[in-house]
N, C-alpha and C positions, 0 to 999 in steps of 0.2 A: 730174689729171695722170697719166697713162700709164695703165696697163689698160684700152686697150682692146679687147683679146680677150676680154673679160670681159665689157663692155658690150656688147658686136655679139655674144655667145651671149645674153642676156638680150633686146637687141633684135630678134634674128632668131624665139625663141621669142611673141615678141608680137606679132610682123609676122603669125604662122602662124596666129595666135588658140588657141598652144599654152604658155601661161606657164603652169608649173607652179605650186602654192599655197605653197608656202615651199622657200626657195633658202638654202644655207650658206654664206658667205664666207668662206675659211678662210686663214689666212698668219701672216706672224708680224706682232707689234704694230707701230702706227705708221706701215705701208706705205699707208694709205688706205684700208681695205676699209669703215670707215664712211662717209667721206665718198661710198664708191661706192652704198653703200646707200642714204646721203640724195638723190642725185642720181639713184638709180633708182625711187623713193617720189615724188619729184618728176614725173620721167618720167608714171609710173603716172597720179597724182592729176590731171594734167593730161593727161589723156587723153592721150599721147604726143607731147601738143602743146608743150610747153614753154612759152617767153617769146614774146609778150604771154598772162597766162590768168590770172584773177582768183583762183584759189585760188592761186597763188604768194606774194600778199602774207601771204596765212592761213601757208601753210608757212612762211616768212620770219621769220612772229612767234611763229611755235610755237603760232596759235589755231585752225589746221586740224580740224576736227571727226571726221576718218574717216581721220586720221594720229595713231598712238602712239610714240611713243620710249620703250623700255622699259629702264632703267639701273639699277644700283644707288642706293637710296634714301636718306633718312637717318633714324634712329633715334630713341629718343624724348627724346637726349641732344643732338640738332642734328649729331650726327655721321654720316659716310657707312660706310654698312653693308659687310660683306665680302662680301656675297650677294646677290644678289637674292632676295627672299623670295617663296614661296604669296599673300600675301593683295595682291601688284603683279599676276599673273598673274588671281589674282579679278577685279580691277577693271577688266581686260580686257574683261569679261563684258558690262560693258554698253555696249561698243562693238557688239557681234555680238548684241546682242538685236532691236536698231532697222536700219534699211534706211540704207545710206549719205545722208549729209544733201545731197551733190551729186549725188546718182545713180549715181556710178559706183563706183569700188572705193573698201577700204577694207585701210590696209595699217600692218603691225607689223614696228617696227624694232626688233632688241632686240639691246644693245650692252654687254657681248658677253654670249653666251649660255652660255660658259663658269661664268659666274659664280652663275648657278640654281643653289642648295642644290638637295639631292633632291627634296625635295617641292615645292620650285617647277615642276622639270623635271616630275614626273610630269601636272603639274595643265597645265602647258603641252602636254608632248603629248597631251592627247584632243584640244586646240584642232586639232591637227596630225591627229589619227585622222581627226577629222571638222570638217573648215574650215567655216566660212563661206563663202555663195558670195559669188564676185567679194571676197575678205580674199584679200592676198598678205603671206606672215612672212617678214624679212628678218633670218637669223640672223647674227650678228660672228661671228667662232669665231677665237681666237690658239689656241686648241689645241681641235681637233675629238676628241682621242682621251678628253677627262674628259667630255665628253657622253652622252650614254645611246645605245647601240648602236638602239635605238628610233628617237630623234629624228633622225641621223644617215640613217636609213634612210628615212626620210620626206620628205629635201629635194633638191634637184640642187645637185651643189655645184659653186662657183664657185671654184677654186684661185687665190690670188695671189700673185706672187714678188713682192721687194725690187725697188725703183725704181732703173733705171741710173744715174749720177753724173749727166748733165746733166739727168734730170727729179728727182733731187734739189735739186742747185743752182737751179733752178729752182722748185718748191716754196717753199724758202727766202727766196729772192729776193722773192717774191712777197708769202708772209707778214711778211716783217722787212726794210720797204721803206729804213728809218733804218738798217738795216746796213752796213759797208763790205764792199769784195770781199774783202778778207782774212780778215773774222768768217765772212763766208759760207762759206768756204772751208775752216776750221779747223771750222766746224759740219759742212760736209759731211764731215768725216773722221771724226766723229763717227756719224754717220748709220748706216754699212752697208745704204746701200737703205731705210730708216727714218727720213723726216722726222721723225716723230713723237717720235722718241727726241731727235732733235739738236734741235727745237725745246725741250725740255725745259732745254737749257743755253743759250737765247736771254737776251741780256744778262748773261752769267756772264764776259765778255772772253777767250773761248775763244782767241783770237786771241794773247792773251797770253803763256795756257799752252802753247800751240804753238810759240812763240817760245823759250819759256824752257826745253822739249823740245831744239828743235833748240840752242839754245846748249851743254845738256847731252851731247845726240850728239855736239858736235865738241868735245867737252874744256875749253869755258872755261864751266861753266852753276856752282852752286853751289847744291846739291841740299838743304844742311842748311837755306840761307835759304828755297828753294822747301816745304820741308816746313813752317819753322815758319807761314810766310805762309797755307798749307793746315790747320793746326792748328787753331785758334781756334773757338770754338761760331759765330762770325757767318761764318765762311769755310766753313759744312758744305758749302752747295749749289757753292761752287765746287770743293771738294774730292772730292766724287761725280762732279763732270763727269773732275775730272782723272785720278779713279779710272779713269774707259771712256775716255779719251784715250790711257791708257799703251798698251794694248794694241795700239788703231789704230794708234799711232803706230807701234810698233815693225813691227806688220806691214806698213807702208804702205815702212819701211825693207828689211823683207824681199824685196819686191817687185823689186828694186833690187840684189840682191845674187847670186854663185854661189858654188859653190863651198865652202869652208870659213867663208866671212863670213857668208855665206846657213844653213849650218847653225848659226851659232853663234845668227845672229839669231831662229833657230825655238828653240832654246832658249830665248831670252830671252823670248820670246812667249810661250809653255808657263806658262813660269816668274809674267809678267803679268798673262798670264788667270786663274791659279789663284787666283793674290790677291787679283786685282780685283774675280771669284765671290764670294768668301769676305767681303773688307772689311767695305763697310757692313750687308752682312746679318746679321753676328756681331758687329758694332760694335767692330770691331778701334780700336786708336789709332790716330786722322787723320795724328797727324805722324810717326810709327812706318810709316804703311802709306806715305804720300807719299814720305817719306824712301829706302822699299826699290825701292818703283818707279821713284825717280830714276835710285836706282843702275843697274836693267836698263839703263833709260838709257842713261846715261854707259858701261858695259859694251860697248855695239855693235861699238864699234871696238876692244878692246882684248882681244883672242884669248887664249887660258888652252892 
């Protein structure tokens, strides 16, 4: 869904018989740049032919012989690693030893690349000094600047913005077919151009907390009950969604306003964000932090 200035520079270099050997995807999380990646592996792998084409079913099941997904892994504890490690990069190896098993290319997605400890990345780029012929690396980057000034220099990179409001709601709609339009709507506000992140609060009843925002905006909400209900050890994940709500919300109110309401409302916003930063990452008190962002809240209208 949307980027396609992205895909028609990727398609026009293959039209040329000019694809570069590894291509950077860079933007912030959740906009798509992976699924642009899977979708352009797919391209690739089916000779540019798409649907009908018998390796699709292989891609589909993840049994594609000359397709890698390269991810962080998990450890020898069954749990997922912070990194991607040296010895995933290794195992690469014996993709690029043998001749594609279709004959045609052979292509690495690696999701995201951010995530290479150092010695991962160094052992990854000689892959990049010196490719394999007909191997295309399809790098994720949410932040291209913690990558190695090296690897960076070795790819074309593919810039992507945040998705406009109808190819979010759209996204949404797509994925969370059992949604109503009003969940949809309170996830899209969520969002900021980032499916990715608002599916994250799919089935949390964001709809709800929306509701009980705006009841707060106009003076009748009740902020102590909304905190303790956000309290609770089983209320965490709704209470992280409501953490990134406050702020949308308030600036969604900003939008909406001039004057002395509009500046008060950027205060409040200030004020939201700083918290909402800070909250779950220092493990602030759920009903203590819920409570304070009520209040911005309730605040909108009520000028100091």
């Amino acid at each position: 869904m949307g980027h396609q200035v992205q895909q028609e520079a990727f398609r026009a270099a293959w039209d040329q018989g000019k694809v570069h050997h590894a291509w950077l995807l860079t933007g912030p999380p959740g906009i798509g740049k992976a699924s642009v990646a899977q979708a352009l592996a797919r391209f690739v792998l089916t000779d540019g032919k798409g649907a009908p084409h018998p390796a699709l079913a292989l891609i589909e099941a993840g049994s594609h012989p000359d397709l890698r997904i390269l991810q962080r892994g998990l450890n020898d504890r069954g749990a997922l690693r912070a990194e991607i490690v040296v010895d995933q990069i290794r195992d690469l190896q014996s993709l690029f030893q043998s001749k594609p098993s279709y004959g045609g290319w052979r292509v690495v997605v690696v999701d995201a690349a951010d995530e290479m400890n150092r010695s991962a990345a160094n052992a990854f780029l000689k892959n990049l000094e010196e490719p394999p012929e007909k191997t295309l690396f399809l790098l994720v980057s949410h932040s291209p600047i913690r990558l190695l000034p090296t690897i960076r220099s070795r790819c074309r990179t593919l810039r992507f913005q945040p998705l406009g409001e109808a190819d979010v709601r759209a996204v949404l709609t797509r994925a969370l077919e059992d949604s109503s339009p009003p969940e949809i709507e309170a996830l899209a506000a969520l969002a900021e151009g980032s499916p990715g992140r608002a599916l994250r609060f799919a089935g949390l009843d964001v709809e709800k907390l929306t509701r009980a925002l705006a009841d707060l905006a106009n003076g009748q909400g009740d902020a102590m009950a909304l905190a303790k209900s956000l309290g609770g050890k089983t209320a965490q994940a709704r209470y992280e969604a409501f953490v990134e709500l406050v702020p949308a919300f308030i600036a969604g109110a900003a939008r909406e306003r001039t004057g002395a309401s509009l500046a008060r409302a950027l205060q409040l916003w200030e004020k939201a964000h700083a918290l909402a930063a800070e909250a779950v990452p220092l493990a602030y008190d759920p009903q203590v932090v819920a409570f304070e962002l009520a209040g911005y809240v309730g605040e909108l209208d009520n000028p100091r």
